[in-house]
PALOVO-634727 format. One line per field, with one value per residue (C-alpha): x, y, z. Coordinates in nm, 3 decimals, padded with zeros to 5 digits. Each point is the difference from the previous one (the first is absolute). Layout:
<pts>
xx = (X; ...)
yy = (Y; ...)
zz = (Z; ...)
</pts>
This chain:
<pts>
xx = (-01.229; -00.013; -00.330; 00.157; 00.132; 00.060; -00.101; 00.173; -00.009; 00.121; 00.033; 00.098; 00.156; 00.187; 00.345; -00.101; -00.236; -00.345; 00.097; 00.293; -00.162; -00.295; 00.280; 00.187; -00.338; -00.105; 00.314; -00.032; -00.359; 00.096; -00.042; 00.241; 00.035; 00.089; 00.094; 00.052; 00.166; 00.186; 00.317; 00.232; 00.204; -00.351; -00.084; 00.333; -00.055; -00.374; 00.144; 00.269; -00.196; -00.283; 00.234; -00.192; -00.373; 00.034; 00.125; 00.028; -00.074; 00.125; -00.283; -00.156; -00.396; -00.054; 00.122; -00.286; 00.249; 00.127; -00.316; 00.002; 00.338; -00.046; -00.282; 00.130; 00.333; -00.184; -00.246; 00.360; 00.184; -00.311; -00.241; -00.297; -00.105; -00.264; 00.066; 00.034; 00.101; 00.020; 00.191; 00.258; -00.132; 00.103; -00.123; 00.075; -00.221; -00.070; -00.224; -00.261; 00.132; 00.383; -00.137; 00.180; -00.056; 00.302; -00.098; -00.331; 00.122; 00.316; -00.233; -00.286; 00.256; 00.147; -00.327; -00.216; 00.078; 00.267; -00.200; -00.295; 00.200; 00.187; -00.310; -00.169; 00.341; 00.011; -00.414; 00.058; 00.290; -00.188; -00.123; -00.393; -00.054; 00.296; 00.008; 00.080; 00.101; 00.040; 00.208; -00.238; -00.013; -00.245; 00.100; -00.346; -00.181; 00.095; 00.074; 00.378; 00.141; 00.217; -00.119; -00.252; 00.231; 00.125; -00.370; -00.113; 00.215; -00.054; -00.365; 00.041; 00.133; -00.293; -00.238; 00.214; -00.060; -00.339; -00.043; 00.228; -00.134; -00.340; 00.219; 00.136; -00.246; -00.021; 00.364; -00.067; 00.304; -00.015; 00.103; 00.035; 00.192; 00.217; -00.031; 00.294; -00.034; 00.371; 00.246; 00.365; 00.148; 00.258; -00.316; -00.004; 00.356; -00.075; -00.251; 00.198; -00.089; 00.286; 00.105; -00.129; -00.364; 00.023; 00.041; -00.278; -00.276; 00.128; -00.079; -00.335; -00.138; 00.110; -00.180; -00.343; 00.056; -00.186; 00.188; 00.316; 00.270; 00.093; -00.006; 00.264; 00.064; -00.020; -00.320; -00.175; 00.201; -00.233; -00.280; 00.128; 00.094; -00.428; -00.139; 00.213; -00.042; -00.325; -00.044; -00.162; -00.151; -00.395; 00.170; -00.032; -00.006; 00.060; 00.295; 00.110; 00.145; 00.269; 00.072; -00.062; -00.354; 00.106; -00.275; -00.258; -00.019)
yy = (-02.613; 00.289; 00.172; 00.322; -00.154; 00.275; 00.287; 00.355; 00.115; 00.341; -00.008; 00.292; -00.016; -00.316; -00.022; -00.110; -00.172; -00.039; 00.182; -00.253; -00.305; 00.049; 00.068; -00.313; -00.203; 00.157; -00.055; -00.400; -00.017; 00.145; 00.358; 00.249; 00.245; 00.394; 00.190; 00.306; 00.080; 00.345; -00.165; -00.129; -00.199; -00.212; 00.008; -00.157; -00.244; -00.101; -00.058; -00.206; -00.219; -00.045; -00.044; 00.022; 00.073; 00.333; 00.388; 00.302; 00.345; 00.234; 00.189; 00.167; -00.088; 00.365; 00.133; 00.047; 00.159; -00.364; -00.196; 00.021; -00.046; -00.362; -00.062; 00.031; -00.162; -00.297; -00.024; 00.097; -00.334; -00.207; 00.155; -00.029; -00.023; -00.250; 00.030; 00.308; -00.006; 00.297; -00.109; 00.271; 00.181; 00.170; -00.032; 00.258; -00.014; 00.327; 00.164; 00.234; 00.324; -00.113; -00.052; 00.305; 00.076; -00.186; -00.286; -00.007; 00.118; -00.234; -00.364; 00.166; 00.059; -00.344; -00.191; 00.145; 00.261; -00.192; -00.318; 00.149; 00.240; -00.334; -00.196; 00.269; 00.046; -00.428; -00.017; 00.035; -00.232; -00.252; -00.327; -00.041; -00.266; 00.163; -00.019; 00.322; -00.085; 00.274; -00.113; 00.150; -00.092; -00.136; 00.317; 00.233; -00.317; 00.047; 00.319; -00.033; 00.265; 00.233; -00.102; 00.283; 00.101; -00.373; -00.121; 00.290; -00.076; -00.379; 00.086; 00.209; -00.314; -00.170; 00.242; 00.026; -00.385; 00.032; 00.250; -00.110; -00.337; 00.157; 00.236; -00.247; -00.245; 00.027; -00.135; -00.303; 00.144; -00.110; 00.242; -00.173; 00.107; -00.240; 00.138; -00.170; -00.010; -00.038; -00.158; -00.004; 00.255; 00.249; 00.318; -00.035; 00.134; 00.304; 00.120; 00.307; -00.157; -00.187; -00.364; -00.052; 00.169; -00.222; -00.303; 00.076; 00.082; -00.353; -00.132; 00.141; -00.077; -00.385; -00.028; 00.124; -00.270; -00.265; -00.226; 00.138; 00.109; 00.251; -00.122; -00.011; 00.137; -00.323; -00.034; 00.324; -00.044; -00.329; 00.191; 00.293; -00.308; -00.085; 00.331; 00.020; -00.310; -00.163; -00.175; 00.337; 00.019; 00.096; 00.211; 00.361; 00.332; -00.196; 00.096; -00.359; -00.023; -00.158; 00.056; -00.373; 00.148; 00.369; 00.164; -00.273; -00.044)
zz = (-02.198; 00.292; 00.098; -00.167; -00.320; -00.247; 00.205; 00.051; 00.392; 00.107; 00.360; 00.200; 00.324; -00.162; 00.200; 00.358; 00.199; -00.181; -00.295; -00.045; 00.096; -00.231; -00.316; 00.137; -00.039; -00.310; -00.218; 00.134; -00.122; -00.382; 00.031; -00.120; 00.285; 00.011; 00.347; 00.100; 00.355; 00.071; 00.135; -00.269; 00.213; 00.130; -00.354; -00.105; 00.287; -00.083; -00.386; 00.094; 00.215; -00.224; -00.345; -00.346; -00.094; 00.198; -00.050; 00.254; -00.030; 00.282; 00.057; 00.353; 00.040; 00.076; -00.330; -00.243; -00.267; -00.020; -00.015; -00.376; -00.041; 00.204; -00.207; -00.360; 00.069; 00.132; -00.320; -00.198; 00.172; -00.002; -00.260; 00.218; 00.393; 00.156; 00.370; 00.159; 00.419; 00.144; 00.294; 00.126; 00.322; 00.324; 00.352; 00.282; 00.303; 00.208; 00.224; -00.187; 00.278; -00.107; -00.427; -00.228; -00.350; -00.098; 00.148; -00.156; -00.354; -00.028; 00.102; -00.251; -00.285; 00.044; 00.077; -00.192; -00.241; -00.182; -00.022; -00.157; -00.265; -00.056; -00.069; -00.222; -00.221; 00.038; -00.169; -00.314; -00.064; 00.212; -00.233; 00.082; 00.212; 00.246; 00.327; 00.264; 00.297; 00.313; 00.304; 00.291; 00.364; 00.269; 00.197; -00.121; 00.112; 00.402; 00.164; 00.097; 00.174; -00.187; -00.310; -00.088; -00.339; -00.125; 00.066; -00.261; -00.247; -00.027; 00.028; -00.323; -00.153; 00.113; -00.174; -00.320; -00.014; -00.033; -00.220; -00.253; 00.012; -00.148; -00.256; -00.130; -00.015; -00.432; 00.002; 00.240; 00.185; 00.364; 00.324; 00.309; 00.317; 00.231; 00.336; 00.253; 00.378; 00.191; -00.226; 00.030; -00.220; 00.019; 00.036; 00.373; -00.043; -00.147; 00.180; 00.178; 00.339; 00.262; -00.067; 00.364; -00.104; -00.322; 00.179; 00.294; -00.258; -00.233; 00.317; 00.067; -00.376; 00.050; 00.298; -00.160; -00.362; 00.092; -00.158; 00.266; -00.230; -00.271; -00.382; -00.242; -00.299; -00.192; 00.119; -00.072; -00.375; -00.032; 00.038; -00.260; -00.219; 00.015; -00.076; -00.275; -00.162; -00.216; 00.345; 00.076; -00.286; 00.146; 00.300; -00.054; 00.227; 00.333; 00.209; 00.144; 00.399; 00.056; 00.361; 00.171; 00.118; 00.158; -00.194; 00.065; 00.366)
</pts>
């Protein structure tokens, strides 16, 4: 029997890198598995990879008009939820003289607006004993440069983490965050900056892991895969690194 068994995930985020891996690993370990992405063709893609035990939604992060809609069609599939990841982020780096109002306002919708109007439309329908889980970042824990607005935002994440994990302490209903140092996924794509500038600062955030080398995917899913199962059972309000050291040293 798999460490998730019987449970309903809703993962958002679900149809690349983390997102993907962690649906990939919770469909193998029992779980029945909803995703929402806002490209149909990488949601096609993730759903043809992964097969059954899964459905998509095509839904953007930022859109709080649709975080009720995700909800009740993934307690209407799968009449209840247990696991809730709220995975899907952006990550633009920029000088605070060169930060505008977009920039701030479109990494705050994504990051943290839509999670947490996703997770208060996702409470009720959640079975006690459920487990929230926030995708953050060891970012707010150093001060990288051009980080000032995607350090806030995971920060925020953070925070929500703790205070839900006291709000919703009469439903024994967990909130943990998993907070990932430099891991291969497609994010350092999108970040609005030159492949060449992509590639120099991958470079720079290897050198400082201690253990020499960016994580994968698979590996930071493992760790998802923990918080969210009865292995975690006594682990509440933490946000866990998993950076290969970065934040530590």
């Amino acid at each position: 029997m798999g460490k998730l068994e019987g449970k309903v995930a809703l993962i958002t985020g679900g149809n690349s890198g983390i997102g993907l891996a962690t649906v990939k690993l919770f469909v193998k370990e029992g779980a029945k598995v909803v995703i929402t992405g806002r490209r149909e063709e990488a949601l096609s893609q993730a759903a043809s990879e992964i097969g059954g035990g899964m459905k998509t939604i095509l839904a953007d992060a930022a859109d709080v008009a649709k975080a009720k809609e995700v909800v009740s069609q993934t307690v209407a599939e799968f009449g209840k939820i247990d696991i809730l990841f709220a995975n899907a982020g952006v990550a633009y780096f920029m000088p605070m003289e060169e930060i505008t109002e977009e920039h701030f306002d479109s990494q705050f919708d994504i990051n943290v607006k839509g999670p947490f109007f996703l997770i208060k439309e996702a409470i009720p329908h959640l079975n006690d004993g459920a487990v929230i889980i926030s995708n953050t970042s060891i970012v707010h824990h150093k001060g990288f440069d051009g980080s000032g607005v995607y350090s806030s935002t995971k920060a925020a994440l953070r925070t929500l983490t703790r205070i839900l994990a006291s709000e919703l302490r009469a439903r024994k209903i967990r909130t943990v965050s998993i907070a990932p140092g430099p891991i291969e996924t497609p994010i350092y794509g999108k970040m609005g900056m030159a492949q060449a500038e992509v590639e120099q600062m991958g470079a720079g955030f290897a050198q400082q892991v201690p253990l020499g080398r960016f994580g994968s995917s698979e590996e930071l899913a493992q760790s998802v895969l923990f918080l969210a199962s009865s292995d975690a059972s006594f682990v509440n309000g933490v946000e866990l690194a998993v950076d290969g050291g970065l934040s530590q040293v």
